[in-house]
C-alpha positions as CSV (number, residue, x, y, z in Angstrom):
1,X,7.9,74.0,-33.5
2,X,5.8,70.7,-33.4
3,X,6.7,68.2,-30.8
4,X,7.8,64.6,-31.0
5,X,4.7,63.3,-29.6
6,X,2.4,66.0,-31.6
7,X,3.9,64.9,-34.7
8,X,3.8,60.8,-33.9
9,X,0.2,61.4,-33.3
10,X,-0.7,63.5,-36.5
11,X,1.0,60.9,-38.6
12,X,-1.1,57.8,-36.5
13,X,-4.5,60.0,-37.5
14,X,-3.5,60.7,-41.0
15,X,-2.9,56.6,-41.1
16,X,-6.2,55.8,-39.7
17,X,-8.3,58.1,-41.9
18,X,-6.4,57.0,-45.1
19,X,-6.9,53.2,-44.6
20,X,-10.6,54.1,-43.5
21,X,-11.0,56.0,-47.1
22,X,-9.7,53.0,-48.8
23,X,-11.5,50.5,-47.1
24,X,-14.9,52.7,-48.0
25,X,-13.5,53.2,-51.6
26,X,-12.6,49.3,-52.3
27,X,-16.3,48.4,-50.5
28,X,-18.1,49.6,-53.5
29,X,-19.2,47.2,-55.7
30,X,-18.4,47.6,-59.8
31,X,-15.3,50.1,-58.4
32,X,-12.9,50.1,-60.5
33,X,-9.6,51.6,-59.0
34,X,-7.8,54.0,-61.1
35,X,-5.5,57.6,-61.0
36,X,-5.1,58.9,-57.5
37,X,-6.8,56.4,-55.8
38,X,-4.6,53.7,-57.7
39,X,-2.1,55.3,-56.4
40,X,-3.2,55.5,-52.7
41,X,-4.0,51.6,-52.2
42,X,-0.8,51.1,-54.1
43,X,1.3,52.9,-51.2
44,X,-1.7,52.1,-48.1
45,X,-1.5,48.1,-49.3
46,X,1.4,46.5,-47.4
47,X,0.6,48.6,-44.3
48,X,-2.9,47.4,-44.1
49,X,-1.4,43.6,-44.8
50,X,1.4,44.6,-41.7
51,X,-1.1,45.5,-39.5
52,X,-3.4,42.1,-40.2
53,X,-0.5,40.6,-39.9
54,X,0.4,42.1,-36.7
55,X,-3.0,41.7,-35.2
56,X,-3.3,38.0,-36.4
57,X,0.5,37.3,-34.5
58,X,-0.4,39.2,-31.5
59,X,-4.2,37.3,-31.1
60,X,-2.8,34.0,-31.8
61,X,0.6,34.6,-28.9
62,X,-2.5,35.8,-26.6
63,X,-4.8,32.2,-27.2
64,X,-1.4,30.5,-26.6
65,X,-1.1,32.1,-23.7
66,X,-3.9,31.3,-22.3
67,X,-4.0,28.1,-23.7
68,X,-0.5,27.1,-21.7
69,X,-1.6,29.1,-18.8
70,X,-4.7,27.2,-18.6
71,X,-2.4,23.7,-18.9
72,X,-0.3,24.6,-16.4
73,X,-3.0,24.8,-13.6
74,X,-4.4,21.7,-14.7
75,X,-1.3,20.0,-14.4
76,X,-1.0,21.1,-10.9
77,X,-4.4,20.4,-10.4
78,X,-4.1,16.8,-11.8
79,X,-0.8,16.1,-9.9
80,X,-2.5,16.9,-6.9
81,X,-5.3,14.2,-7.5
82,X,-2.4,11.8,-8.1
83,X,-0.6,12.2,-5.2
84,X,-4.3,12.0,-3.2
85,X,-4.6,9.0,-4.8
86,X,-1.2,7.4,-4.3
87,X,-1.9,8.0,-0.6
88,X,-5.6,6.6,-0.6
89,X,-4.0,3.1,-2.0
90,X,-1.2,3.3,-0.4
91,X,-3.2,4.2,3.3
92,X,-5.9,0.8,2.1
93,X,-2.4,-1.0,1.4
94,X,-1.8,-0.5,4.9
95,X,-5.1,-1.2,6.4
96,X,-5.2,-4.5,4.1
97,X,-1.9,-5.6,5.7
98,X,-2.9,-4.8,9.4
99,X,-6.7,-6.3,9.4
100,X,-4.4,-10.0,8.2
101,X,-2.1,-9.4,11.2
102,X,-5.7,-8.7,13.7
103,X,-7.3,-12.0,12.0
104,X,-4.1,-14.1,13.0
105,X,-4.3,-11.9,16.8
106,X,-7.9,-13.2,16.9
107,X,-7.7,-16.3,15.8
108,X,-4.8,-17.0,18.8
109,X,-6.6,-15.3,21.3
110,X,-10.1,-17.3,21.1
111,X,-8.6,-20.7,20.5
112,X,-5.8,-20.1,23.4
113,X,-7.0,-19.9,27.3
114,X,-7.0,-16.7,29.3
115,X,-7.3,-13.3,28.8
116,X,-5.3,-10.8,26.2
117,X,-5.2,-7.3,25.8
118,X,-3.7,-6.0,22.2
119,X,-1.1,-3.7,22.3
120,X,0.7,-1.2,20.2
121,X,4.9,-1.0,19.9
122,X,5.1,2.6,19.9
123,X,9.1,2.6,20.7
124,X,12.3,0.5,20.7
125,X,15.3,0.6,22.6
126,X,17.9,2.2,20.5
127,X,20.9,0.9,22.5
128,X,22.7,-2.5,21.2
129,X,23.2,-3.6,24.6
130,X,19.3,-3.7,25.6
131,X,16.5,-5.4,23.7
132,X,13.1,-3.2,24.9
133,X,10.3,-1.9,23.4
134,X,7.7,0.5,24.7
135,X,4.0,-0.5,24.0
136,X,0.3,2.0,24.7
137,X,-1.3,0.5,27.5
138,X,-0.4,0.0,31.3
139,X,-2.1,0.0,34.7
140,X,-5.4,1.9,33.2
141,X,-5.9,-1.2,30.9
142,X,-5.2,-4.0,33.7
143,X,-1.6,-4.6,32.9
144,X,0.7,-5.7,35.4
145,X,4.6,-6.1,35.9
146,X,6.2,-9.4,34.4
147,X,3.4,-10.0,32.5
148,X,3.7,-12.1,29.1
149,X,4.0,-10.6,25.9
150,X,3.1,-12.7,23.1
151,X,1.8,-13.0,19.3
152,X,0.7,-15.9,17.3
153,X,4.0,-17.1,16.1
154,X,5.4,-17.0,19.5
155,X,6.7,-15.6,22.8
156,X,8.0,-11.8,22.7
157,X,8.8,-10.9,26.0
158,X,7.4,-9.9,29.3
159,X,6.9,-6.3,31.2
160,X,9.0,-4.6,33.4
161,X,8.0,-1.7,34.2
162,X,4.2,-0.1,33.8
163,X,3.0,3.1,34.3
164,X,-0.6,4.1,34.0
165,X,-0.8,4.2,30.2
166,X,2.5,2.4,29.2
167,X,4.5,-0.3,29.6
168,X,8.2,-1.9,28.6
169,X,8.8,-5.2,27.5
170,X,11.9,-7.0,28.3
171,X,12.1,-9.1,24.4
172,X,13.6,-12.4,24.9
173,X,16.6,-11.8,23.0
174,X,18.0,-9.6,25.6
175,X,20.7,-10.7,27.8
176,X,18.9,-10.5,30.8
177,X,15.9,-12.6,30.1
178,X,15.7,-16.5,31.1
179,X,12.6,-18.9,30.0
180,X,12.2,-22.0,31.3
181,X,11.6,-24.4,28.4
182,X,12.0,-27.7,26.8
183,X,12.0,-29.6,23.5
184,X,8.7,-30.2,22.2
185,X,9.4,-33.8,20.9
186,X,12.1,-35.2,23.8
187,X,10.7,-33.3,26.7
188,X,14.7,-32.1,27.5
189,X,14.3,-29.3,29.4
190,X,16.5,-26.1,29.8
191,X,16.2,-22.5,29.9
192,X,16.4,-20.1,26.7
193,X,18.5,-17.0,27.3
194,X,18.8,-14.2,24.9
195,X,22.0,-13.3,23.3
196,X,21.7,-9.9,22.6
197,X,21.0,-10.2,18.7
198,X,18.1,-11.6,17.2
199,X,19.2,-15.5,18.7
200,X,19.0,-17.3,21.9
201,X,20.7,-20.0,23.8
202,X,18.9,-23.2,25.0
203,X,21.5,-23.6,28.3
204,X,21.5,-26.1,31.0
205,X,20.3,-29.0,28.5
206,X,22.2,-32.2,29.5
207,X,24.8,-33.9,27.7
208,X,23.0,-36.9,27.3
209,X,20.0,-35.6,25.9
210,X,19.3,-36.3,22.1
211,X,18.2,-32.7,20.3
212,X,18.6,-32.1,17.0
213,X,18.8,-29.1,14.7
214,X,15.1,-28.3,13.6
215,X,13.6,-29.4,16.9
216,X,10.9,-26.9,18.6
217,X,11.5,-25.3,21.7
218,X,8.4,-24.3,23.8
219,X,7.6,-22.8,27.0
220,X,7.4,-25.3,30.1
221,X,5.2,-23.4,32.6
222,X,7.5,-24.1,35.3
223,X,9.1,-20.3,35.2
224,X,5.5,-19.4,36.5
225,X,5.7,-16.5,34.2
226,X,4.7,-17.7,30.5
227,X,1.9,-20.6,30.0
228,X,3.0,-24.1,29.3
229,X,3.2,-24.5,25.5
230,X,4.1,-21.4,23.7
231,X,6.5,-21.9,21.1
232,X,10.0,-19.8,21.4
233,X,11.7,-21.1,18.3
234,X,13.7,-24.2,16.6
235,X,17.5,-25.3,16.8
236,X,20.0,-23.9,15.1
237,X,23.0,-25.5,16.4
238,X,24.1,-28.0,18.7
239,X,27.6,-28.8,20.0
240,X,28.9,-31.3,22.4
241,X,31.8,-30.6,24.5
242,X,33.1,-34.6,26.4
243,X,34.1,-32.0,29.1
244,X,31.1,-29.8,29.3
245,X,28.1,-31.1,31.4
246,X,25.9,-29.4,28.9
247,X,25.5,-29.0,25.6
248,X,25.5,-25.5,23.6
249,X,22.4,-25.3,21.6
250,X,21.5,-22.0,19.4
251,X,18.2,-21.3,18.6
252,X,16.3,-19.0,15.9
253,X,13.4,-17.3,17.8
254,X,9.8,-18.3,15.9
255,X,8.8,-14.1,16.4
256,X,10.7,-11.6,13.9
257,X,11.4,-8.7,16.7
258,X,12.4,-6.5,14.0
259,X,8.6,-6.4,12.6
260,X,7.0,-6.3,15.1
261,X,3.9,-3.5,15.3
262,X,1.2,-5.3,17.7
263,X,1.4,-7.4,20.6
264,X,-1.0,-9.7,23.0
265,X,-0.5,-9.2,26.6
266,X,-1.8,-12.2,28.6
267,X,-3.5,-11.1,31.8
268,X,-3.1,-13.8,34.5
């Protein structure tokens, strides 16, 4: 008895050497086909066609292949080179907005007297009850406790505590901090106190003073902390009270504390 396999591959051989006689046979020129021969391509034809057929379907799924195998990695390839390049721009988007901030920072330190040293915010005071932020350089870079913080548009704060590389700043919006001030056109004075949000109170301005909503309020130099001059912010509010010796004046502070990224420290 012949096996499966035995017989599978006797009938593959016989198919072979048949199509190989025919494809001699019909190579002959001035052949004409005829009898037994007739016959043969007759019943050889369509499987010769099925296997071209076959060959062509299976060559072209391969190229395909290929082809979207080849698209794929150049997708991810090309992504890749767009997402380098969306961080490139946005990276010289950054540096474009931080070398305008260092012009303004340079600008204020060579046209206003002393000594500053720039400083990083590194940190912020997450608690609503404190208004703090940490900042990279302390003792090591000459810094000392209470001194002024500051940036072109105004006063920030002043340091209370500094260790060798760090410092915090006590932001003048915090309830705890007091500057003596006064308004830029009268010359009333008082003292600015934070109020714990991103205002302040001008307190201890007398009654009979004349200040108006849109008035400056600037440092006086008398606190012996901040130089004389800086600008804090403009009136908001003001309210008279017949019974109150002084008058309740809101400010808006001139420095947005909530974008806030570099700082001046004035060295005394």
């Amino acid at each position: 008895m012949f096996s499966r396999r035995m017989l599978i591959a006797v009938g593959i051989g016989l198919f072979v050497a048949i199509n190989l006689i025919v494809i001699s046979l019909t190579s002959r020129q001035n052949f004409d086909v005829q009898g037994p021969e007739n016959v043969l391509i007759t019943l050889t034809a369509p499987f010769q066609l099925a296997v071209q057929r076959s060959v062509y379907f299976v060559s072209t799924v391969w190229k395909n292949y290929f082809a979207c195998v080849s698209a794929a990695r150049e997708n991810t390839v090309l992504k890749q080179q767009l997402t380098l390049a969306e961080q490139i721009e946005n990276q010289n988007r950054e540096l474009t907005v931080e070398n305008a901030r260092l012009k303004k920072f340079l600008a204020f330190s060579s046209t206003a007297s002393g000594t500053y040293v720039a400083a990083r915010v590194i940190a912020r005071d997450p608690s609503p009850w404190f208004k703090t932020l940490m900042i990279d350089k302390g003792e090591r870079h000459g810094l000392k406790k209470n001194a002024p913080i500051l940036v072109p548009e105004g006063i920030v704060g002043q340091i209370t505590k500094v260790s060798p590389n760090f410092s915090r700043v006590l932001l003048i919006t915090d309830r705890n901090s007091a500057v003596d001030a006064l308004v830029q056109t009268t010359r009333a004075r008082g003292m600015v106190k934070g109020n714990g949000d991103s205002s302040c109170s001008f307190v201890y301005a007398l009654r009979k003073e004349k200040i108006q909503a849109g008035e400056v309020i600037v440092s006086s130099g008398l606190d012996q902390v901040f130089p004389k001059g800086l600008k804090i912010g403009t009136v908001l509010a003001v309210k008279k009270d017949h019974s109150h010796l002084f008058q309740d004046i809101i400010i808006q502070t001139s420095v947005d504390f909530d974008k806030l990224e570099e700082v001046l420290v004035y060295k005394q």
